[in-house]
N, C-alpha and C positions, 0 to 999 in steps of 0.2 A: 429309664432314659439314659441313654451313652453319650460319649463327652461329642459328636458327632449333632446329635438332635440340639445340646446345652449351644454347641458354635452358632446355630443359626436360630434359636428362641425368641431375642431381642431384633430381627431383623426386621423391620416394620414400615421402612421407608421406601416410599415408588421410585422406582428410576426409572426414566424412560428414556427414547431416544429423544433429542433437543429437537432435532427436525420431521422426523412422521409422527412424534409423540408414542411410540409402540413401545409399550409396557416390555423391560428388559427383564429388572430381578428386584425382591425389595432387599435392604442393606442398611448397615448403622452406619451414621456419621463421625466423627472424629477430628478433632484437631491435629493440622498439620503436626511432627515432631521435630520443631526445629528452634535454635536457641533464640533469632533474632525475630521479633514478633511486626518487626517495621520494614522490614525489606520484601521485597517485590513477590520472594517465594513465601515467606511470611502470610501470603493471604492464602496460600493452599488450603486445602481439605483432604483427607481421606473418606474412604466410605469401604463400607467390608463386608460381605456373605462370605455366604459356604462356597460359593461359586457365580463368578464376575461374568459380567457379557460387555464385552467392546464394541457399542456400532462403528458401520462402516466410516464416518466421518467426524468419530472419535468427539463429541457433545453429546452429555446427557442432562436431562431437567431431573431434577431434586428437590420437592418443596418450592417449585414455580423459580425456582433459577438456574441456569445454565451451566454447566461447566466442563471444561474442558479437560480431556481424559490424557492421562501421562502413563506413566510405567506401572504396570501390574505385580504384586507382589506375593508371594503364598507364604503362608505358613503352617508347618507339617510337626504332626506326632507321629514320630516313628519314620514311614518311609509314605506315610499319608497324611495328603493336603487335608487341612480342616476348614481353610478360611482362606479368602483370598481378599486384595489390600486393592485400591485403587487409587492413585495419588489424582487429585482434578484440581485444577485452577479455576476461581470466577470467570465466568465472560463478562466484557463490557456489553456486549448487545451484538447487534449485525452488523458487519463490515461490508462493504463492497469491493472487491476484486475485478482488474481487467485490466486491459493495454489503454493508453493514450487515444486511438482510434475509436474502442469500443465504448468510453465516456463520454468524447466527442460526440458520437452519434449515437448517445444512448441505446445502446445495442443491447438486444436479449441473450448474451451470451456473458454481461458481466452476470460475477459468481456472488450472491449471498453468502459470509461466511460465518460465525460467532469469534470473536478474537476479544483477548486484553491485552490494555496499551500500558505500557509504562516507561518514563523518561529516560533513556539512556544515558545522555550528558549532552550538555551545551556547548557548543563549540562556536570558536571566532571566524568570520570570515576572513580570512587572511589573504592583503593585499583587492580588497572592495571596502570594507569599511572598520570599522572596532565592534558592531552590532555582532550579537550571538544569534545562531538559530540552533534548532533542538535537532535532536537523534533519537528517535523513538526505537524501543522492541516490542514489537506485536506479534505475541505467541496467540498463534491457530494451531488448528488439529494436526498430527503428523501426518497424515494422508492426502494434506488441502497441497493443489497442484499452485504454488507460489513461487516467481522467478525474477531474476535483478532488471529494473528498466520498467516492473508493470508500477499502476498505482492503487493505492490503498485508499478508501473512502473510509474515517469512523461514522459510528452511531451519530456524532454530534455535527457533521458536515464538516470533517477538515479533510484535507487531502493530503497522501505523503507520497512519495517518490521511492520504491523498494531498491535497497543499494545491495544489499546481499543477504542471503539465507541460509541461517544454519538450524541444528539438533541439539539441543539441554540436554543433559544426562537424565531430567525427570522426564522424556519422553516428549516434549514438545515441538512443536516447529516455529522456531523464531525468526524473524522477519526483522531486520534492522531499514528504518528507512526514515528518510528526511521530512520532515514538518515542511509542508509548503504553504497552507493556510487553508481558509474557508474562499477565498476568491481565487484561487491561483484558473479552474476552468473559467473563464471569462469570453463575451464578447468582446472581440476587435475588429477595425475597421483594415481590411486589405486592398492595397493600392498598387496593381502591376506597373511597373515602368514603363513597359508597352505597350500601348493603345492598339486599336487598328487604325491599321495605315489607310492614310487620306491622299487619293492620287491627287485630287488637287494641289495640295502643297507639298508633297512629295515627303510627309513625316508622316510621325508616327507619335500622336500624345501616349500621356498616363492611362491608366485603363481604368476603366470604371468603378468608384469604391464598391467593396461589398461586406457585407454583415457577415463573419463567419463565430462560431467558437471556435477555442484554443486555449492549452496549456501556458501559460506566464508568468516563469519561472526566474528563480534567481539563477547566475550564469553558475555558480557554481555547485547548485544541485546538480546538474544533468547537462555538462560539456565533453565533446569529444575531440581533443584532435585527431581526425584522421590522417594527417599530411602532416609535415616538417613547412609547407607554404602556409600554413593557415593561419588564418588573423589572429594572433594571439591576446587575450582577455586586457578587456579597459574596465576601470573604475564604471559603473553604470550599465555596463554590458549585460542581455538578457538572453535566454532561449525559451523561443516563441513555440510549439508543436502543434499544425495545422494536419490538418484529415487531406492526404491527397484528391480527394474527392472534392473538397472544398476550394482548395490552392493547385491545380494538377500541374501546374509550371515553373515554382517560382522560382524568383533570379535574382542573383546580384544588385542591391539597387532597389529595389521594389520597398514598397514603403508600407509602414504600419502604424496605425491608431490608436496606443491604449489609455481609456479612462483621461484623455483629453492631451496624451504627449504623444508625441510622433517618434517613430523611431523607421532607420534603414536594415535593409537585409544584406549582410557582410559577405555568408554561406551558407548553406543549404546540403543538408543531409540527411539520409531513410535514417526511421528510425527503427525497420524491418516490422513495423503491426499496420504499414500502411497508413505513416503519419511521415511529414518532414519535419526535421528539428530544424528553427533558423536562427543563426545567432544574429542577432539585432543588437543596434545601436544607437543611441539617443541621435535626433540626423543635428543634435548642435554642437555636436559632437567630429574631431576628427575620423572621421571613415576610416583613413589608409585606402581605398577607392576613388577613382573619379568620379565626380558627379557633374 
């Protein structure tokens, strides 16, 4: 027996892929080697053969749990690999991936992905209240197609807001994004300012309310000024993200429903997946508009 046959003896463990379940290699387990046993990289694992297989979207099952694939590492006698290393992180479960548009209308093009969350830090809203909201990092696989502006669903039903993406050095793709909660998709009620015009009287009422969903968001998760004229943020201030399909017009003025408060539409801007962002405002509220 040569030290070749001795590297791979104790390799006994299935690894498959996470998603077709297709038998990759078996391989030993290992604790991560790092000093701090309570931080975030702290839950890694290794796992080791004579020779490693990366599926394509970088998740493999192990003893019925998932984990996420990182950087590959070899180790050589001589000028020959003997073993090769795989660093993986737990996953929390399935995440859902897509654009504002695509959760709106439940569209079969959001992405199922495996991802772990872990709390990045708390931050103050500054200049809306002294209340803290979270900053999540949500490492998926390097090869998951993740971009700033889409949203994150976890396992547990919260939703977050993706504000940018980067690369660990252990291989991962991390995903920094904003806690927006378990209600933030919600029904509201939408009231256009503009009716159809009535020749008899020569106006134009409200338009008829309608039932749509919508993203309902704090203003300072997800605000753009486009312009140097643009309403600049009030205490109270929201943005709304309707499906242009739902809203195909709206305007200045136009009124909104949520969970029993009423709020106006200040401005109105793509949000390029085929949603408008509206920045609303409480209507007991100074507008800066005529009404």
């Amino acid at each position: 027996m040569d030290i070749y046959d001795v590297a791979q003896f104790f390799d006994r463990l299935r690894v498959a892929d996470a998603y077709s379940n297709v038998f990759l290699f078996d391989c030993q387990m290992d604790q991560y080697d790092v000093s701090e046993r309570d931080s975030s990289t702290g839950w890694r694992r290794t796992c080791s053969a004579k020779e490693v297989e990366t599926p394509a979207r970088r998740v493999v099952t192990i003893d019925s749990q998932a984990y996420l694939v990182g950087r590959v590492e070899k180790d050589y006698l001589n000028e020959y690999v003997i073993r090769e290393h795989m660093l993986l992180h737990p996953s929390d479960g399935l995440f859902i991936l897509g654009s504002a548009k695509q959760f709106i209308s439940s569209s079969s093009a959001l992405v199922s992905l495996h991802g772990a969350r872990s709390l990045r830090k708390e931050q103050k809203e500054e200049g809306e209240s002294s209340r803290l909201f979270r900053v999540y990092s949500v490492y998926v696989g390097l090869n998951e197609g993740v971009a700033r502006d889409q949203i994150i669903k976890s396992p547990d039903g919260v939703y977050y807001r993706v504000q940018n993406v980067g690369i660990q050095t252990g291989q991962y793709k991390t995903v920094y994004a904003i806690e927006l909660g378990g209600s933030a998709l919600t029904e509201v009620t939408y009231i256009a300012s503009s009716g159809e015009y009535d020749h008899v009287t020569d106006l134009s009422g409200a338009g008829t309310p309608v039932l749509i969903d919508a993203f309902f968001e704090r203003y300072q998760a997800n605000y753009h000024y486009m312009t140097w004229a643009a309403e600049r943020f009030q205490n109270g201030d929201r943005v709304l993200t309707v499906s242009a399909e739902d809203a195909p017009a709206p305007l200045n003025n136009d009124r909104v429903q949520v969970a029993g408060d009423d709020y106006r539409v200040l401005s109105v801007q793509s949000d390029g997946s085929g949603c408008w962002e509206l920045h609303i405002r409480p209507a007991t509220m100074n507008l800066g508009i005529d009404t």
